[in-house]
C-alpha positions as CSV (number, residue, x, y, z in Angstrom):
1,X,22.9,17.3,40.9
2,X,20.8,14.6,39.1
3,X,22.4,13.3,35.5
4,X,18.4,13.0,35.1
5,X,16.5,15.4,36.9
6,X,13.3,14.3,35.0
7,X,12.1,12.1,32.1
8,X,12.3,14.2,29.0
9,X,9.9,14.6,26.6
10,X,10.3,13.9,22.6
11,X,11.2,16.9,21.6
12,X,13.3,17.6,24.4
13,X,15.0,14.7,23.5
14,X,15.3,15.9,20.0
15,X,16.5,19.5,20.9
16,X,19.2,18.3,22.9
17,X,20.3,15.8,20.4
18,X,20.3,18.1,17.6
19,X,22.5,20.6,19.9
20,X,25.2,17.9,20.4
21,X,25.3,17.0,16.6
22,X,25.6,20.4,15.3
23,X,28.4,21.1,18.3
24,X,30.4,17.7,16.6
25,X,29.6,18.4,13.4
26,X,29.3,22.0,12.5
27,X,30.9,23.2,15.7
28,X,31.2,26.7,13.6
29,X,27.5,27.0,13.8
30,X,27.1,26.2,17.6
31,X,26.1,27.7,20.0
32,X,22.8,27.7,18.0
33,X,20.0,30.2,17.5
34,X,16.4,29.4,17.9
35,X,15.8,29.7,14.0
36,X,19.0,27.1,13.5
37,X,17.6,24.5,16.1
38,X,13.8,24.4,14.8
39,X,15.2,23.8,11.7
40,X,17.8,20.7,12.8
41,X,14.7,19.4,14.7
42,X,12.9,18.8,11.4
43,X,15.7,18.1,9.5
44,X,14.3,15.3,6.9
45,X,17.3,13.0,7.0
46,X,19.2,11.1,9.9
47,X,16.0,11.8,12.1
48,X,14.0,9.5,13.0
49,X,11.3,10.0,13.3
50,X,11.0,13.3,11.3
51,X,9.4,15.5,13.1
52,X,7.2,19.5,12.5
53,X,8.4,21.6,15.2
54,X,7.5,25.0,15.1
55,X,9.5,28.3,17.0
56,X,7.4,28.0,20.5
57,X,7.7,24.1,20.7
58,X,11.4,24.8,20.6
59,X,11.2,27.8,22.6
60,X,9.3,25.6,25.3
61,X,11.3,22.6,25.6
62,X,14.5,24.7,25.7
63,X,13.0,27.0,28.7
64,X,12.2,23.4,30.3
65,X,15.7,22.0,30.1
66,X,17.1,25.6,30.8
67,X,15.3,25.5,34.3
68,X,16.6,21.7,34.4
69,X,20.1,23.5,33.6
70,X,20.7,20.4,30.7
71,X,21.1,23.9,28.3
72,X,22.5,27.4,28.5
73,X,21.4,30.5,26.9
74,X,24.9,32.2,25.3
75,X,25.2,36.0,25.7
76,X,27.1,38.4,24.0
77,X,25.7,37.9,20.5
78,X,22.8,40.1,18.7
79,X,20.7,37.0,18.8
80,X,20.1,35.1,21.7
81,X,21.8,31.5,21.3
82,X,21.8,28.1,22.9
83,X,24.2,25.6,24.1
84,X,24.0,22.0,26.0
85,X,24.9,21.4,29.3
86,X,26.1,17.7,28.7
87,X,29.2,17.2,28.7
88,X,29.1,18.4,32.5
89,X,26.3,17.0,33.2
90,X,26.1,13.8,31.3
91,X,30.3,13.3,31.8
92,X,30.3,12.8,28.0
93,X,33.3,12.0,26.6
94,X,34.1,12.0,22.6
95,X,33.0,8.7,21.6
96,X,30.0,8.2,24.7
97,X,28.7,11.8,23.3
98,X,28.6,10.2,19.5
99,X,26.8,7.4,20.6
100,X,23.7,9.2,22.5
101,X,23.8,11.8,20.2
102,X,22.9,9.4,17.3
103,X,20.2,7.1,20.0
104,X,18.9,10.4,20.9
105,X,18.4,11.2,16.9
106,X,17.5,8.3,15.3
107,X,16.0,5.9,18.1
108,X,17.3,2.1,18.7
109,X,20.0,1.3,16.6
110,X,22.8,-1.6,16.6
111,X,26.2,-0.8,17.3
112,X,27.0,-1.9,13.6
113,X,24.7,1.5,12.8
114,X,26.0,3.5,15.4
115,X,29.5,3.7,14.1
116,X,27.9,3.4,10.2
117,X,26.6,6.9,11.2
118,X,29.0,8.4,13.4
119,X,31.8,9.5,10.9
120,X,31.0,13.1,11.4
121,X,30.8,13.1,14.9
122,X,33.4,10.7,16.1
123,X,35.3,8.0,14.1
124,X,35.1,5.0,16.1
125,X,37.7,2.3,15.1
126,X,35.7,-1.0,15.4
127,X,32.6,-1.6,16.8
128,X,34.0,-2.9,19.8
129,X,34.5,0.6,19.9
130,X,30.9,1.8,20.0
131,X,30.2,-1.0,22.3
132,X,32.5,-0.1,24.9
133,X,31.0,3.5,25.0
134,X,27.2,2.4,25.3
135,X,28.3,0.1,28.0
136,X,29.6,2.9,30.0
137,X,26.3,5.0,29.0
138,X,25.0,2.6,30.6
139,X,27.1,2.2,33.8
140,X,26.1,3.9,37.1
141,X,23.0,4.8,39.0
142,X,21.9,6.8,36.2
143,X,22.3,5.3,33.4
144,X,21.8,7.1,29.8
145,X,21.2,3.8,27.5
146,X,20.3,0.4,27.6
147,X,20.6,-2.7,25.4
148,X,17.5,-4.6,24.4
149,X,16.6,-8.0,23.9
150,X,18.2,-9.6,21.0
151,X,14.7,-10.9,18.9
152,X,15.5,-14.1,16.5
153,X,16.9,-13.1,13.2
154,X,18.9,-10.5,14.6
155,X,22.8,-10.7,14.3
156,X,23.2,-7.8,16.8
157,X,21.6,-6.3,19.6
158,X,20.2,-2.5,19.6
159,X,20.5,-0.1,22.3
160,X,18.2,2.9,23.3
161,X,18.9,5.9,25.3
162,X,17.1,6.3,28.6
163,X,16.7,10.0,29.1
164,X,12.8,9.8,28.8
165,X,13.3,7.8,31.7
166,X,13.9,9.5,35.6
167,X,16.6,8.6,37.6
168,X,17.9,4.9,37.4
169,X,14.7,3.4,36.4
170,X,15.1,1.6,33.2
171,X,11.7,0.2,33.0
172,X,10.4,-2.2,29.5
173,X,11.8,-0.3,27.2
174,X,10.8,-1.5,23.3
175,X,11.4,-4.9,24.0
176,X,8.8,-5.9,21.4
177,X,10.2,-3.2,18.6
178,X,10.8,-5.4,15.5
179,X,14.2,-6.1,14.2
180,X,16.3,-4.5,12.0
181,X,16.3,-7.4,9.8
182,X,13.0,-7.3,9.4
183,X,13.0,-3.9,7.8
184,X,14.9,-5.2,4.7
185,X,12.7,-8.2,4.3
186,X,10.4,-8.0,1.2
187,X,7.1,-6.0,2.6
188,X,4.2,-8.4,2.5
189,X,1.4,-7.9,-0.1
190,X,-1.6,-6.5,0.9
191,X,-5.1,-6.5,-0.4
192,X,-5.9,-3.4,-2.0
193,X,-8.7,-1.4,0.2
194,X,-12.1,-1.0,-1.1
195,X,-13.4,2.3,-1.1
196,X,-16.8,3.0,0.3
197,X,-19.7,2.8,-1.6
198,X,-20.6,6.7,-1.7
199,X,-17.1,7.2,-3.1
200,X,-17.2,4.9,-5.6
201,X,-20.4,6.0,-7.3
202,X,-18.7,9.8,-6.6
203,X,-15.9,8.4,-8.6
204,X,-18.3,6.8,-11.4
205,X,-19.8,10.2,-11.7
206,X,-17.2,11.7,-12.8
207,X,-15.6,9.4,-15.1
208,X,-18.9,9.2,-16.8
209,X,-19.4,13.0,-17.0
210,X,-15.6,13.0,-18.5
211,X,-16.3,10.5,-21.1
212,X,-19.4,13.1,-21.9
213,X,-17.6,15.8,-22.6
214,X,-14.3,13.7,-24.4
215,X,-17.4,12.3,-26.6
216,X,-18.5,16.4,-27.4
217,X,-15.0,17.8,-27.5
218,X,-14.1,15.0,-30.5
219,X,-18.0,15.8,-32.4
220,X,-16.5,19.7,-32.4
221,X,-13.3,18.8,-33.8
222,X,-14.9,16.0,-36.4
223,X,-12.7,13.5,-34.9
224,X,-12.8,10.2,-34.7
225,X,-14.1,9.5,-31.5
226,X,-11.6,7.2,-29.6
227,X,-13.3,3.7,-27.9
């Protein structure tokens, strides 16, 4: 059996890696129901990007990987529940499982981040550590990650896993994504835009028909009118 039977999708991608972080994390809460996964697909931090799932785009990409058998469907309860298929499939272990979880989650990342953001998931001790587990994601025919080109100003390299890719192909994977560095650089200023003309004389409309009525509000009142 393939370790990728297909190239997955985004939000196959973030269904299964929101199954393995709540399995690590909150393993009290997993296997997970449909309502629990939608909402830890559009979970607002440590996703990136965030994403607006709703109930059948779940529901679909789970049916999808259920046919691929990369997830289960857990009897026995009330409420039908899910589980990954990973571990078996993938050969996941601990610290491997940590590492795609959080590439599957949050996109390219250095190892530096990886292990910044692994603490609930699997305490790596160095980042030698985290190294030696994406290497052997990405060991075999099938490999499940792949380091990028190292762009100047960057003091390490990022990885990105590879299970929107088929089979062994790697392909050119974000080789032109900007560095991390560069995110914490001061953002360049940039010219205000200039509004169209028709909304511009909308806008002087209406700040001239305010000033109109500020000017007969104050007359009422016998105020002094303000200039």
């Amino acid at each position: 059996m393939f370790r990728k039977p297909r190239a997955l999708d985004p939000v196959e991608c973030r269904v299964l890696g929101a199954l393995l972080e709540k399995q690590q994390a909150t393993p009290e809460y997993y296997p997970m129901t449909l309502s629990s996964l939608v909402a830890a697909t559009n979970q607002k931090t440590n996703r990136e990007p965030v994403m607006e799932l709703d109930e059948a785009e779940v529901r679909e990409a789970l049916e999808r990987l259920f046919k691929d058998v990369l997830v289960w469907r857990e009897a026995g309860s009330r409420t039908l529940k899910w589980s990954h298929n990973l571990d078996r499939r993938w050969a996941l272990t601990p610290a491997t499982k940590a590492a795609v979880t959080l590439l599957l989650l949050r996109g390219p990342q250095t190892p530096g981040e990886i292990r910044g953001r692994s603490e609930r998931l699997h305490p790596f001790d160095s980042i030698g550590g985290v190294e030696a587990a994406l290497r052997e994601l990405a060991a075999g025919d099938e490999p499940l990650a792949r380091e990028l080109k190292r762009f100047p100003g960057q003091k390490e390299s990022r990885w990105r896993h590879l299970a929107d890719l088929a089979g062994n192909h790697t392909g050119a994977v974000e080789e032109t994504s900007p560095s991390p560095d560069a995110e914490s650089a001061p953002a360049q200023s940039h010219p205000q835009p200039v509004l169209p003309s028709s909304a511009g004389q909308g806008l002087a409309a209406r700040v001239e028909r305010l000033e109109r009525r500020l000017a007969e509000l104050e007359a009422a009142l016998g105020l002094p009118r303000a200039d």
